[in-house]
FILORO-904857 format. One record per residue (C-alpha): y, z, x; residue in one letter; residue number from 1. Coordinates in Angstrom, 2 decimals. Example, Ala and Ser with C-alpha at 12.3 -4.5 7.8 and 13.67 -1.06 7.14 Angstrom:
2
((-4.50; 7.80; 12.30); A; 1)
((-1.06; 7.14; 13.67); S; 2)
This chain:
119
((0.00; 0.00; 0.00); X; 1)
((3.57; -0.85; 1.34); X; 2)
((6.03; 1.80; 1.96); X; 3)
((8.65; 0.90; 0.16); X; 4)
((9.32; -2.10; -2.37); X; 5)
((12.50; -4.44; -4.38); X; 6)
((12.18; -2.98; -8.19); X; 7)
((14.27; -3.99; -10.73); X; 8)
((17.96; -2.56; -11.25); X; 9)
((16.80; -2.07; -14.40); X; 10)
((13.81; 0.22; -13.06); X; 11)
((16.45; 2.28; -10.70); X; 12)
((18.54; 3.04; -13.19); X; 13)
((15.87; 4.57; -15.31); X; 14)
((15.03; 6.61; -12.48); X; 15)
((18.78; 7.36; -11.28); X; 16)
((19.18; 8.64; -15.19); X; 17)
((15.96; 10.93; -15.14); X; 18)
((17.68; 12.52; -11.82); X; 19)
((20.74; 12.82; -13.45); X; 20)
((19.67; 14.10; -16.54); X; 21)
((16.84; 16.44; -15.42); X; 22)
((18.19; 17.91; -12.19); X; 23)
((21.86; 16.93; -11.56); X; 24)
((23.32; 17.64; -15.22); X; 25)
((21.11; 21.01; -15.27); X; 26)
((22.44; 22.31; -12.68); X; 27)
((19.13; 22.49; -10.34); X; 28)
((20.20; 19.65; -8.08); X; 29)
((24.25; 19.72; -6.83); X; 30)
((24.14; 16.28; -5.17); X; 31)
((24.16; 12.79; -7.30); X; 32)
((23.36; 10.90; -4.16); X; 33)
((24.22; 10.82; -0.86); X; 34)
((26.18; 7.97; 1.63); X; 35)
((25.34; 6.89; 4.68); X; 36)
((27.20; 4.29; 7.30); X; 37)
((25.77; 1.46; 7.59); X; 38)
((26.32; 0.87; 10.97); X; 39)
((25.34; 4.50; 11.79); X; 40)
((21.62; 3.07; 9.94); X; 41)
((21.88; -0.63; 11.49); X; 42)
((22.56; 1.26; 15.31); X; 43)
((19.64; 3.36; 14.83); X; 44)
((17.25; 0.69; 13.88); X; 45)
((18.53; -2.10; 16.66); X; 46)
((18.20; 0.20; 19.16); X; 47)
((15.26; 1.65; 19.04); X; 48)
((12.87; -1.28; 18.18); X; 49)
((9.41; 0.36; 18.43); X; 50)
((10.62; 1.96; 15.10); X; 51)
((8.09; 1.30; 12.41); X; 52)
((8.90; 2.81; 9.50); X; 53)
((11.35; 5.18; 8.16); X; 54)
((10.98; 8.69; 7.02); X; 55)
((13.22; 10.16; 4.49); X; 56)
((13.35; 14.03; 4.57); X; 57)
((15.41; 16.04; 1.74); X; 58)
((17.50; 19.02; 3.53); X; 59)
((20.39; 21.14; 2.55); X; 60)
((23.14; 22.24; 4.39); X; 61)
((26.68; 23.59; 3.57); X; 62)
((30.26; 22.02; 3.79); X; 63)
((33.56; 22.87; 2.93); X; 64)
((35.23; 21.54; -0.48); X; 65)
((38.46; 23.03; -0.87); X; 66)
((37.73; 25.97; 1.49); X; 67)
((35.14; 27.44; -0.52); X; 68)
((31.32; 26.91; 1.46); X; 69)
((29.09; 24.63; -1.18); X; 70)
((25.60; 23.82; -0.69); X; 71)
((24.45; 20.51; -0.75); X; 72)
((21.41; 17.83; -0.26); X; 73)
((21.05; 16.08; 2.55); X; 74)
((18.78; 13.22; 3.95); X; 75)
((17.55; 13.40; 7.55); X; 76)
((16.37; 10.12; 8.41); X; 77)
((14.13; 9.54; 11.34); X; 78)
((12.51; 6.77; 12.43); X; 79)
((8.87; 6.84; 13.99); X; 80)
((6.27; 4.34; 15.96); X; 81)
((3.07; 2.64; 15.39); X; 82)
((1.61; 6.25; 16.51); X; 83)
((2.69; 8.19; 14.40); X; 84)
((5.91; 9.96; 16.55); X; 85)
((9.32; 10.39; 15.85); X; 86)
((11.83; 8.00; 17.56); X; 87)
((14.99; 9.77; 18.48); X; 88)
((18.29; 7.77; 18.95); X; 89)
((18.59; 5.86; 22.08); X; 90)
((22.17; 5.94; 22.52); X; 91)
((22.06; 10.42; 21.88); X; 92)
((19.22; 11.58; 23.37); X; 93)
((17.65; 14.57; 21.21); X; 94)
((19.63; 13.41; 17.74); X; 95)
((18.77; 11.96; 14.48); X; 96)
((20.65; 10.72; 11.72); X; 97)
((22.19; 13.10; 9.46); X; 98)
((25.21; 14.58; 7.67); X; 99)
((25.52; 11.73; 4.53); X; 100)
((28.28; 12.42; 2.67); X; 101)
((27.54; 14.51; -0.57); X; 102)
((28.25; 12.73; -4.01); X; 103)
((29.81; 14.12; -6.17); X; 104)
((32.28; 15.79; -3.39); X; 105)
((32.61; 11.86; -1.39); X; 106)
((32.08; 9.91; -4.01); X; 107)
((32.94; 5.79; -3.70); X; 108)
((36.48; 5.50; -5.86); X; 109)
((36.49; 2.16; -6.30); X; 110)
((34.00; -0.98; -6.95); X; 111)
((31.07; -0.82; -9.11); X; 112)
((29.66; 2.06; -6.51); X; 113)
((32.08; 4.42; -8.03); X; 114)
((29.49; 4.64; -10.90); X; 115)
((26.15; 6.39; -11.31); X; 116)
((24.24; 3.17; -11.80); X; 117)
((23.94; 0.44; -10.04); X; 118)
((25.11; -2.77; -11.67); X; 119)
């Protein structure tokens, strides 16, 4: 099985809405999505080709909105090899990507990415 597939917009949105609805809107999840440079992600991946596939982890860490300390999700993405091991950046030794910016606290403004669903 692959990891990781196109699907429908249709088919994310139903999915994005089940977040929202069940986790976000209840109060259990304080993050709508996170955002990530894309030349922070397009860096990682050129430079380190031995990179294989791409592993997703769910973290939380705090920030500052306002002054006040808020928790939030995270993603730590880290690539790893054929074997089975982590591939650190090439270009920081000992680092992986992290620190997306929380949604709804860095939220897109404008465009059709200022909504929840992608159309």
């Amino acid at each position: 099985m692959p990891n990781g597939a196109e699907v429908p917009v249709a088919t994310a949105n139903g999915y994005i809405s089940d977040y929202l609805t069940d986790y976000y809107a209840t109060g259990k999840a304080p993050t709508k999505s996170m955002i990530m440079d894309a030349d922070l992600l397009r860096g990682y991946l050129n430079n380190n080709t031995n990179i294989e596939n791409v592993k997703f982890m769910l973290g939380v860490r705090t920030i500052s909105v306002g002054g006040v300390d808020e928790e939030v999700f995270t993603l730590i993405v880290a690539g790893y090899d054929s074997s089975g091991n982590y591939v650190l950046s090439s270009t920081s030794p000992d680092m992986i990507l992290d620190q997306l910016a929380p949604c709804p606290d860095e939220c897109p403004t404008v465009g059709n990415a200022a909504n929840d669903y992608i159309s």
